[in-house]
DONU-353567 format. One record per residue (C-alpha): residue number from 1; residue in one letter; x, y negated, z. Coordinates in steps of 0.5 Angstrom, whole numbers, plus 2048, in hexadecimal, padded with zeros to 3 digits. Layout:
> NUM_a_X_Y_Z
...
This chain:
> 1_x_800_800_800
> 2_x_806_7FC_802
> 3_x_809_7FC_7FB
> 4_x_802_7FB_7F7
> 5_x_802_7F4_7FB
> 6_x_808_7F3_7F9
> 7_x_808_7F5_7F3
> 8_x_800_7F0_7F3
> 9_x_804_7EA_7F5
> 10_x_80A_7EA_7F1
> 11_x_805_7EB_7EB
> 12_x_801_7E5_7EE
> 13_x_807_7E2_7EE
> 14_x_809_7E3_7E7
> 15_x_802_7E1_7E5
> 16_x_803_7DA_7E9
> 17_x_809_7D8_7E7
> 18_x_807_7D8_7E0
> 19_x_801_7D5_7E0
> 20_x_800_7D0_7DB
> 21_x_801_7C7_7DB
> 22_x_7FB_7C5_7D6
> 23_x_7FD_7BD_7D5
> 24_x_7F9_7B8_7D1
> 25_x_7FA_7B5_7CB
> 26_x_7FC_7AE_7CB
> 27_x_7F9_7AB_7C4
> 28_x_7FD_7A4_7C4
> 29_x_7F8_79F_7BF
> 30_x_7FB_799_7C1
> 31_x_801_79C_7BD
> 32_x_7FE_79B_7B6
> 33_x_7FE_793_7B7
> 34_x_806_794_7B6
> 35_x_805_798_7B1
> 36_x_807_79F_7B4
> 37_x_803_7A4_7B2
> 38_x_804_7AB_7B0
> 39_x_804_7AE_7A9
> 40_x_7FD_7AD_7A8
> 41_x_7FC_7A6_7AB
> 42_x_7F9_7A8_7B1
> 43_x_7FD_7A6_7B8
> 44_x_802_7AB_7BB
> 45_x_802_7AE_7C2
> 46_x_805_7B1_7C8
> 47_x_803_7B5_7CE
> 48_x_805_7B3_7D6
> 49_x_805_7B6_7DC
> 50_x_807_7B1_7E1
> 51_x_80C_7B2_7E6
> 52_x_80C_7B1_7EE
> 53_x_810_7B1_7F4
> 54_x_817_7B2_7F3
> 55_x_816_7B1_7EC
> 56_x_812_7AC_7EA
> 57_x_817_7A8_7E8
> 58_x_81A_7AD_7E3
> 59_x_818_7AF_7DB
> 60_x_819_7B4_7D7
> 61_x_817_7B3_7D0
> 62_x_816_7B9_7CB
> 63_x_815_7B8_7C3
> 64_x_811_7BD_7BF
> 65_x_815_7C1_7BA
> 66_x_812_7C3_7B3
> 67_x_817_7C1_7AD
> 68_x_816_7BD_7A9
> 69_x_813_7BA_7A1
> 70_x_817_7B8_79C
> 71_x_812_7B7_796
> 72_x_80B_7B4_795
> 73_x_808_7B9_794
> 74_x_80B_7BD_79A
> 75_x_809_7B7_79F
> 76_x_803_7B7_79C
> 77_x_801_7BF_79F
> 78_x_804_7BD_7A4
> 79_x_800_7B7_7A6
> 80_x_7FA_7BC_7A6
> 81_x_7FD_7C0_7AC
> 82_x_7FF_7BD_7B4
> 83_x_806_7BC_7B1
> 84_x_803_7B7_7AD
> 85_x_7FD_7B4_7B0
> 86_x_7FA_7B3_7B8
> 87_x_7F3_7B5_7B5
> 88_x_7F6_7BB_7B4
> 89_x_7F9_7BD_7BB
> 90_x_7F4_7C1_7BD
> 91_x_7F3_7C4_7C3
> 92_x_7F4_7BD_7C7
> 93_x_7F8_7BF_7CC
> 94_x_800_7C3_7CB
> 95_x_802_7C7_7D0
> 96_x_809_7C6_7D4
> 97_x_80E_7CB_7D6
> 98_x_814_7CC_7D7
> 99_x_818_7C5_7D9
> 100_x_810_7C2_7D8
> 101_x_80D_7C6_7DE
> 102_x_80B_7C3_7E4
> 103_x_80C_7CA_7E8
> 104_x_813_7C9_7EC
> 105_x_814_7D1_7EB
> 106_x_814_7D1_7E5
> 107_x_817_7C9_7E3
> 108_x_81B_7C8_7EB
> 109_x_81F_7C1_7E7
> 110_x_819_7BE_7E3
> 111_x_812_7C0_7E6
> 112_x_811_7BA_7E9
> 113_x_814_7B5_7E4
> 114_x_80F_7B1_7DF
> 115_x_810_7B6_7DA
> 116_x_80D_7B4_7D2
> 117_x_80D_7B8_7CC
> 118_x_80E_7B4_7C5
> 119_x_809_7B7_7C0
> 120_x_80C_7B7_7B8
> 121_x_809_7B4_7B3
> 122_x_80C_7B0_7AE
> 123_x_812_7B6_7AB
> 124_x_818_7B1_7AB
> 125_x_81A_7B3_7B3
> 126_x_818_7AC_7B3
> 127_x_81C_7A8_7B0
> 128_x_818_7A6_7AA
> 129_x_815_79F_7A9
> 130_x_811_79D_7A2
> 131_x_80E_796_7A2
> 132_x_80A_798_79D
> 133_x_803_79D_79C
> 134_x_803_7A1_796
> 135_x_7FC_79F_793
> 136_x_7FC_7A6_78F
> 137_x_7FE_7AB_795
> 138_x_7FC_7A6_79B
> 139_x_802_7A9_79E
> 140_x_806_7A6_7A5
> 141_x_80D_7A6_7A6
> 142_x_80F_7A3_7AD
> 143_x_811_7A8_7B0
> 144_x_816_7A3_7B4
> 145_x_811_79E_7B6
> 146_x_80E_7A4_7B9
> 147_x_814_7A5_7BE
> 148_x_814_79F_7C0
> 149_x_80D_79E_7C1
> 150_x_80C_7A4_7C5
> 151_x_813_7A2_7CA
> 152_x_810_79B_7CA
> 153_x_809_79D_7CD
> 154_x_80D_7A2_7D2
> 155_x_811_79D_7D3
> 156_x_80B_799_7D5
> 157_x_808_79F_7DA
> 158_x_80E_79F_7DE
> 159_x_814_7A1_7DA
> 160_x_817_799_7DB
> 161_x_818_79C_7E3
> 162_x_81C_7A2_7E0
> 163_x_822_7A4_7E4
> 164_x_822_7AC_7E0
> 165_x_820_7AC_7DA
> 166_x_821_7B3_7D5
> 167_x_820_7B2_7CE
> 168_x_820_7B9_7CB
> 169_x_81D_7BD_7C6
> 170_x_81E_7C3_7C1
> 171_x_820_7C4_7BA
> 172_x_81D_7BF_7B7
> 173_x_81C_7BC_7BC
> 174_x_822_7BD_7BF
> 175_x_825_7B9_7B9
> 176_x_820_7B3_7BB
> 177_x_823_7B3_7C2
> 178_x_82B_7B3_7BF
> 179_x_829_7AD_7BB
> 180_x_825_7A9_7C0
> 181_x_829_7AA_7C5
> 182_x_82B_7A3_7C5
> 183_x_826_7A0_7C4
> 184_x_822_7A3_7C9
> 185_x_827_7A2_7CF
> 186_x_827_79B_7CC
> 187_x_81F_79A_7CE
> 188_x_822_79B_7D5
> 189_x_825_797_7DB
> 190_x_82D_798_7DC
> 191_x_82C_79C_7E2
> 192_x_828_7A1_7E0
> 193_x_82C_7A8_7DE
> 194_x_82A_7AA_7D7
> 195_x_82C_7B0_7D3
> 196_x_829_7B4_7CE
> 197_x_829_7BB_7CC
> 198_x_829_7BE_7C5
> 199_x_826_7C4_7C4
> 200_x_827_7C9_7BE
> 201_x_827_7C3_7B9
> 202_x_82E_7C3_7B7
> 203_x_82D_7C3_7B0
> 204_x_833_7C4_7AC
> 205_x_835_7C2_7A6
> 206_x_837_7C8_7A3
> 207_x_838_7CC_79C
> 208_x_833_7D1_79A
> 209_x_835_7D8_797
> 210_x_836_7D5_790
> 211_x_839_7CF_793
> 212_x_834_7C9_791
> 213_x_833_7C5_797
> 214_x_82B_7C5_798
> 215_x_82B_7C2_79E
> 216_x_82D_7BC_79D
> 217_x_82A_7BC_797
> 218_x_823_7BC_79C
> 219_x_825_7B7_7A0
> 220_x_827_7B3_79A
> 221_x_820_7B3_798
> 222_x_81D_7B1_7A0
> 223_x_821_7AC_7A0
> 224_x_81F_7AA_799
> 225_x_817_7AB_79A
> 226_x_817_7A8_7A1
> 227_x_81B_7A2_7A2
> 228_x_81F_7A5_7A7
> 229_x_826_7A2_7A5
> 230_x_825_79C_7AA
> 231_x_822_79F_7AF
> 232_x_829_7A5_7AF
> 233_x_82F_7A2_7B5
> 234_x_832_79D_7B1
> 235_x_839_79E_7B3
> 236_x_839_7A5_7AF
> 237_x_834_7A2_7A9
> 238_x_83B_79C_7A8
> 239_x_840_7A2_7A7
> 240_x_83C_7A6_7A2
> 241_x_836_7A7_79F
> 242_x_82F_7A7_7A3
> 243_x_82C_7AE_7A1
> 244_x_833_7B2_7A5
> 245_x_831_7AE_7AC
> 246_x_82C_7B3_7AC
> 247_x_831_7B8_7AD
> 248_x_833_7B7_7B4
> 249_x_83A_7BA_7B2
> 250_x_83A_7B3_7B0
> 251_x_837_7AF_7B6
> 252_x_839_7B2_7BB
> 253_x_840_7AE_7BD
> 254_x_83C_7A8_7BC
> 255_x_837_7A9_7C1
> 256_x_838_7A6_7C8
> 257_x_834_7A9_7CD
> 258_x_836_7AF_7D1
> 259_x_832_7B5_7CD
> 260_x_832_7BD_7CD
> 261_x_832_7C1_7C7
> 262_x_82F_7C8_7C7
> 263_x_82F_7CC_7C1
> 264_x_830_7D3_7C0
> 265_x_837_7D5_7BD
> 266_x_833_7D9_7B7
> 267_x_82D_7D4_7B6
> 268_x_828_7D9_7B2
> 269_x_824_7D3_7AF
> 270_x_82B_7D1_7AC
> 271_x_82C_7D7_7A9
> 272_x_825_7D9_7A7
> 273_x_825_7D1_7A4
> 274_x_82B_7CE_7A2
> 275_x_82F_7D4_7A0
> 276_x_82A_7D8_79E
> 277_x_824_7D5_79B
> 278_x_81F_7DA_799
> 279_x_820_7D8_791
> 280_x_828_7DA_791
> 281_x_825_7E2_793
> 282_x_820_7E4_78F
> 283_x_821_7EB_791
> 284_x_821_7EB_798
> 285_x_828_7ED_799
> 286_x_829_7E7_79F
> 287_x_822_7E9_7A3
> 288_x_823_7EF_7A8
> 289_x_82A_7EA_7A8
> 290_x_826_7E3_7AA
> 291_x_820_7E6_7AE
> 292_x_826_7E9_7B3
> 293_x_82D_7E7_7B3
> 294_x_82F_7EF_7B6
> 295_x_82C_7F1_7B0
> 296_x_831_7EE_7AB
> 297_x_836_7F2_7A7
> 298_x_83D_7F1_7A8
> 299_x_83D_7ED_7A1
> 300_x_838_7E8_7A4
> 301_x_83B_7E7_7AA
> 302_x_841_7E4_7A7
> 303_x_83E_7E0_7A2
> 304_x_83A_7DE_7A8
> 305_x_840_7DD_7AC
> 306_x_844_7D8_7A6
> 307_x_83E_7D3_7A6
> 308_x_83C_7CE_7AB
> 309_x_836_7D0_7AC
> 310_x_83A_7D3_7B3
> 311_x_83B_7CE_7B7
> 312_x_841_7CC_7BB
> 313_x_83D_7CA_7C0
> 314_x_83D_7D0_7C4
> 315_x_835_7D0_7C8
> 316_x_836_7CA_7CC
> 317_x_83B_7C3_7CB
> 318_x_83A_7BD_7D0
> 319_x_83C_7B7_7CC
């Protein structure tokens, strides 16, 4: 009897301690006054969970991940879904775990913080800002403007007082948190400790099998339809052309506030999409490759090995 009830109370235990965080979206209308909407020109959005005690004085704010769209024709699906339009973001409430949740056992560091999550909807990991509307394709290019108006109403619900402040997010996500580092630890009092934290958003600008250089090709493209040159950390855009300060290989030793990096040495979505884009195997000799590096042939391996999609960056840096 004694080992059931122990066994019951490890079970409830279990069962409590992943229970769910449901959070509210925050639709921000009086965003689209300044012209920073999503895809579709509806306003962005974000989820708070506010803080308390100890930690009503600390942020952490994480952005939404989700690629990026680099034609007309792709924005333009994309401005149809919840990457590309708050009307779309259904249900209204996001679920917060990890770093998110408010349970001190399963988040002992952040549960009491002021914890945001940053919905993505503009396909440019905010950096676009296009003035003028397409009057065919009534698409909106501001992902930029987005950033700033989300940061500035935070920073008008308590985020000015900050004296811990996290920005974080992943992948593309993550890629936003290295470009607006600065940016966002400039919102804040000198007294504030501010950091940042980039996860799996290291995208490298490396060579595919055949040699092409895709990627930067791609972002070429976002950068071309979105306007986002001048919205890129000006110290790298001065040294070389704009679409390269996507790649944060080339903005990292200009950005100034401390951050970490974590990256997989072996980046799947690295090797799936820059190495390996699905048109250069045409017979699906990289699928069982791809889908689980273990079942790469030795072959694979080395060709793996000899790009850079294997990053140097071995799981975690602090800069």
């Amino acid at each position: 009897m004694a080992t059931f009830l122990l066994l019951l109370l490890a079970m409830l235990t279990t069962i409590i301690a992943q229970k769910e965080l449901i959070v509210n979206i925050t639709i921000l209308h009086s965003a689209t006054a300044e012209g920073a909407v999503c895809l579709d020109g509806s306003p962005p959005a974000y989820h708070l969970d506010r803080g308390y005690g100890t930690g009503l004085r600390s942020w952490i704010i994480a952005i939404d991940g989700g690629g990026w769209c680099q034609s007309i024709p792709d924005c333009r699906s994309r401005s149809t879904s919840d990457l590309g339009s708050s009307m779309k973001m259904q249900p209204p409430q996001a679920k917060f775990s990890e770093i998110l949740h408010n349970d001190p056992r399963t988040n002992p560091e952040f549960y009491n913080w002021n914890r945001v999550r940053v919905r993505y909807c503009d396909g440019s990991s905010f950096t676009g800002d296009v003035e003028d509307i397409d009057p065919d394709t009534k698409l909106y290019y501001r992902g930029a403007r987005i950033f700033n108006a989300i940061m500035n109403d935070l920073i008008g619900k308590g985020m000015q007082n900050a004296e811990n402040a996290i920005l974080c997010g992943t992948s593309v996500g993550g890629l936003a948190t290295i470009l607006n580092c600065d940016k966002f630890k400039s919102l804040l009092s000198n007294d504030a400790k501010v950091k940042c934290v980039a996860d799996a958003g290291f995208f490298i600008n490396a060579k595919t099998i055949s040699g092409t250089y895709d990627i930067q090709e791609i972002y070429q493209r976002v950068v071309r339809l979105h306007g986002s040159a001048k919205n890129l950390p000006l110290s790298c855009t001065s040294a070389m052309e704009p679409s390269l300060c996507l790649f944060p290989q080339n903005v990292v030793p200009y950005v100034q506030t401390p951050f970490f990096i974590i990256n997989s040495a072996y980046d799947s979505w690295q090797i799936e999409n820059i190495l390996v884009p699905k048109y250069l195997d045409p017979q699906h000799v990289w699928e069982d490759c791809k889908s689980q590096i273990s079942n790469c042939t030795f072959s694979q391996r080395i060709i793996i090995q000899g790009s850079k999609t294997i990053l140097a960056y071995n799981e975690l840096r602090f800069y």
